[in-house]
N, C-alpha and C positions, 0 to 999 in steps of 0.2 A: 443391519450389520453392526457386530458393535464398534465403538468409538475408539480411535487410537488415540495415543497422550500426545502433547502438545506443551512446552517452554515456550513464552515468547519476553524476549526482552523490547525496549522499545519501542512498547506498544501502541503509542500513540492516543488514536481517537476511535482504535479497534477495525479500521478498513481490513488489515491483515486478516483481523482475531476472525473477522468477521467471515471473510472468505475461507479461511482454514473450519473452519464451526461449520460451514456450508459441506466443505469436502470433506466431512467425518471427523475432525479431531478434535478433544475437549482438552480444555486449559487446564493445566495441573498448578499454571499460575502464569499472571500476567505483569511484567517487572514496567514502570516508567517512574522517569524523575520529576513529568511536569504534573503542576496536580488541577490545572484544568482536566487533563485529558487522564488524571486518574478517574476526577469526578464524571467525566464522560462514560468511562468504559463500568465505572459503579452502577449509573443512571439505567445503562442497557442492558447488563448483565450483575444485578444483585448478589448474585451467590456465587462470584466468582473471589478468588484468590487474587486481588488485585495489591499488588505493593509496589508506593511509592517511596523509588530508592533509587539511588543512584548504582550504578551497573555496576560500577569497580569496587562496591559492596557488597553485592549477592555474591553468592555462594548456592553451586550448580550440585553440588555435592547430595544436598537434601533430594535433587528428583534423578540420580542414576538412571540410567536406563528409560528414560523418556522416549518416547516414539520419533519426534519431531525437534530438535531446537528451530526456532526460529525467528526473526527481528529485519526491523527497517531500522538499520542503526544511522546515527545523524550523516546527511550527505553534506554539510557545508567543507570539508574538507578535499572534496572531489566535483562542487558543484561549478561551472563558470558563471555564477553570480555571484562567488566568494572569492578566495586568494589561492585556491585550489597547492594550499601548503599540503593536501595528503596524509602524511605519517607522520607533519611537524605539527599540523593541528591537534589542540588538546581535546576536540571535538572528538576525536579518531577512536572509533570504540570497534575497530575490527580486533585487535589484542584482546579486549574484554572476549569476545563472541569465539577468540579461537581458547582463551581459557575455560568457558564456561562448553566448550564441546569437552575439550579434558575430562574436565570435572561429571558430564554428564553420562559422554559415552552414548548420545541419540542414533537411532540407526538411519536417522537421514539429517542435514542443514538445508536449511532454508535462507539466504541473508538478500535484502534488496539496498538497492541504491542508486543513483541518478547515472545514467547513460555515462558521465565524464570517467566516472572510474573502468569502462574499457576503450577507454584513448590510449592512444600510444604512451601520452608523457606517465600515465603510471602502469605500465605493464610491468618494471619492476617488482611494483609494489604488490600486484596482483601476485606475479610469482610466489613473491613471497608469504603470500597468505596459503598460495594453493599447496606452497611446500609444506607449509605444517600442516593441514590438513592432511595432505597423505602420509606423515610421519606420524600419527594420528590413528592410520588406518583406512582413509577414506579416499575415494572415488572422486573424480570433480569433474563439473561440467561448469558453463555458465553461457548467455546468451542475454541480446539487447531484446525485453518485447514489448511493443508498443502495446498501450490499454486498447485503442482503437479497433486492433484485429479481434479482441475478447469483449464486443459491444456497450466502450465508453464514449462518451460524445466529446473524446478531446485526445490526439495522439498520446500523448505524456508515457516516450520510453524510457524503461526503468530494467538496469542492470539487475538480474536477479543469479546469485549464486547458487548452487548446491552441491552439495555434496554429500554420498550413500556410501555406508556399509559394503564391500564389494558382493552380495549375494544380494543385497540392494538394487546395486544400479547397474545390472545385469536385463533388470526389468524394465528398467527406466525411457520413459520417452517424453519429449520436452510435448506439451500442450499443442495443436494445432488452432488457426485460429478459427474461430465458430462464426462469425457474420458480419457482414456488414455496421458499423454502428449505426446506432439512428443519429440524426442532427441537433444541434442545439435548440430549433427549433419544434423539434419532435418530441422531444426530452422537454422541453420546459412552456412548453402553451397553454397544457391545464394550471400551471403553478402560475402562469402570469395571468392569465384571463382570473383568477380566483378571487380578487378583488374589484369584479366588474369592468375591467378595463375592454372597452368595445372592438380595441385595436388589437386586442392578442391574437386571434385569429390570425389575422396579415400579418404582423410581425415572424411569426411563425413559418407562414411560406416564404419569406424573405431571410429567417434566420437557417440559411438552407446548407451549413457545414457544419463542419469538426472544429470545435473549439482550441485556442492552445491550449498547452499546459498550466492549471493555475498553479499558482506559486502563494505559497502561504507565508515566509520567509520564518522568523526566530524573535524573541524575547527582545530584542538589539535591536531587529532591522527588519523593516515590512510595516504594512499596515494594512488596513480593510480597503483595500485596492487590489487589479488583478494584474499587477508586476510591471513590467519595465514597460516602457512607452512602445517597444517595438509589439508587445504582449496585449497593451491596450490598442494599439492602431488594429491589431489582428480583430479584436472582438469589437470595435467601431464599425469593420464591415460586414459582422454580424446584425450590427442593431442593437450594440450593446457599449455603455456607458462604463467603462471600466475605470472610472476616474475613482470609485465608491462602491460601497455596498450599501442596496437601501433594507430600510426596515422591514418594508412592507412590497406585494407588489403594486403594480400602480393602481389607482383607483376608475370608477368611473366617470370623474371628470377627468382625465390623462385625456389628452387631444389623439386620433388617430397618430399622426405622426410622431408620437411622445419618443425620447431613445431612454430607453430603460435603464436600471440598473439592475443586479442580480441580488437575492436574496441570499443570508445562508444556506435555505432549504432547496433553494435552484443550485449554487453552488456544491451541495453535498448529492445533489441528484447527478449532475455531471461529473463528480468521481467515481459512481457507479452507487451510492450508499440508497437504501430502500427508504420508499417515504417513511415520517413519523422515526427517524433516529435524532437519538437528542444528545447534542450538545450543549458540554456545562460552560460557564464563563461569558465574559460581555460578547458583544461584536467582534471585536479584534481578536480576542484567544479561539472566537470559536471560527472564525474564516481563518485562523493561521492552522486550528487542529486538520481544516479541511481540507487544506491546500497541500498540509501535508503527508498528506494520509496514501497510502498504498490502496489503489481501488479493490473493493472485494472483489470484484468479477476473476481481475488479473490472479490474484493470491489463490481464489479457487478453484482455476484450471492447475494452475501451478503446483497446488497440494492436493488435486485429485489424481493427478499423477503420482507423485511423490505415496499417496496413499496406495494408490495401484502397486504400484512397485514393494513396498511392504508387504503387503499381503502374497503380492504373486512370491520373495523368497519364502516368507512363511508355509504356504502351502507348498514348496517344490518337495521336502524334502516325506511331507505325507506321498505326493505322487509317484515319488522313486521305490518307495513302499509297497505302494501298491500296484506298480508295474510290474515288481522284482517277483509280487506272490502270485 
């Protein structure tokens, strides 16, 4: 089939890019301002249009008519690990994303962001996002979905917006969820037994749930830890050392009962990311690009919908045609 366009601001460390590329769509360009995670999205995808720029400088004008906008614009404005200031934070780049639909004209939006933005205390603000959107022209839906129900080993629900073209989202149906995820310790036994460690085995029937949510935090705040203490007691009763992230995994002198830590490549396996994707930057930028990355699994049910719905107005108006003769 061939491939519909795709804008993405915000891109991160390409979780989104990634999942949208799964569900048919190819990047006409990929906009972020951190330039780890430009060198990230260079590293996996060479021949991509990747510009690092700050968002309230592009200009959506140059891709008219794009098939898709899309972006995980910053949550620290809507997170309750921040001050949840909203529209007073300078973070707040949902203005940018309703400019840049203006400017574009996409027959569908895509925008994700941390579960806090559909709480009560900013329904306002939601309004008012959703009011221009349909001054705009566009349709709006929105919904909390957790990665879990779309086979990631860690809940981490994430507000995903959209909004379609009314001949769009006529077709539109939000993702249902596909399976069971596997466990943490399903997901990462071959990654930890990999360095001979004799103990990965039983670790593994022991590490026998759903991760929390990792948290990568920001430039300011965070480090190569897996979040608040509440966050680390949760993966303590996995069997897991949340106090760090190690380099490596254990070796084979690690005693049976060793309590591990998670590696970046454990860590980007449990946001849903395929072995062998690489991340540019030390320890620290590349567990923050991780943690905050939109799993691909999630973003590619979400944009194979979103693609579904495209193609089905595109072809209505061939099938009115051909009914009528």
């Amino acid at each position: 089939m061939p491939e519909l366009t795709c804008l993405e601001i915000c891109a991160g460390a390409g979780g989104q890019s990634l999942g949208l590329e799964q569900a048919g769509f190819a990047h006409v360009a990929a906009v972020e301002i951190d330039p780890d995670a430009c060198a990230t999205l260079r590293l996996n995808w060479p021949d991509w249009d990747v510009q690092q720029i700050d968002v309230h400088h592009f200009k959506g004008i140059d891709h008219q008519g794009v098939d898709l906008l899309a972006g995980g614009v910053p949550c620290p404005p809507f997170s309750i690990a921040g001050k949840q200031l909203g529209a007073d934070d300078e973070r707040d780049l949902f203005p940018q994303a309703l400019r840049l639909v203006e400017e574009c004209e996409p027959a569908a939006v895509m925008l994700e962001n941390v579960r806090g933005l559909a709480t009560a205390r900013f329904a306002r603000y939601r309004e008012q996002v959703l009011a221009r959107l349909h001054e705009l022209g566009y349709r709006t839906d929105w919904q909390v979905l957790n990665a879990s129900e779309f086979g990631v080993p860690q809940l981490r629900p994430r507000f995903i917006l959209v909004a379609m073209r009314p001949e769009v989202a006529e077709h539109f149906e939000w993702p249902r969820p596909v399976r069971t995820p596997p466990t943490v310790g399903e997901t990462l036994r071959d990654l930890m037994a990999a360095g001979g460690w004799a103990g990965a085995a039983a670790w593994a029937r022991e590490a026998n749930g759903i991760g929390p949510t990792l948290v990568g935090g920001s430039r300011k705040h965070g480090g190569p830890d897996l979040g608040p203490t509440r966050a680390r007691e949760a993966w303590l009763k996995l069997g897991v050392d949340g106090k760090g992230l190690a380099d490596a995994p254990p070796g084979p002198a690690a005693p049976a009962w060793h309590l591990p830590r998670l590696t970046l490549e454990m860590a980007a396996a449990l946001q849903g990311f395929p072995r062998g994707w690489r991340f540019s930057g030390r320890k620290t930028a590349g567990y923050r690009q991780i943690g905050n990355a939109f799993p691909p699994p999630v973003a590619r049910a979400v944009g194979g919908c979103l693609r579904a719905a495209i193609e089905a107005a595109r072809a209505a108006p061939v099938r009115l045609l051909r009914d009528a003769s």
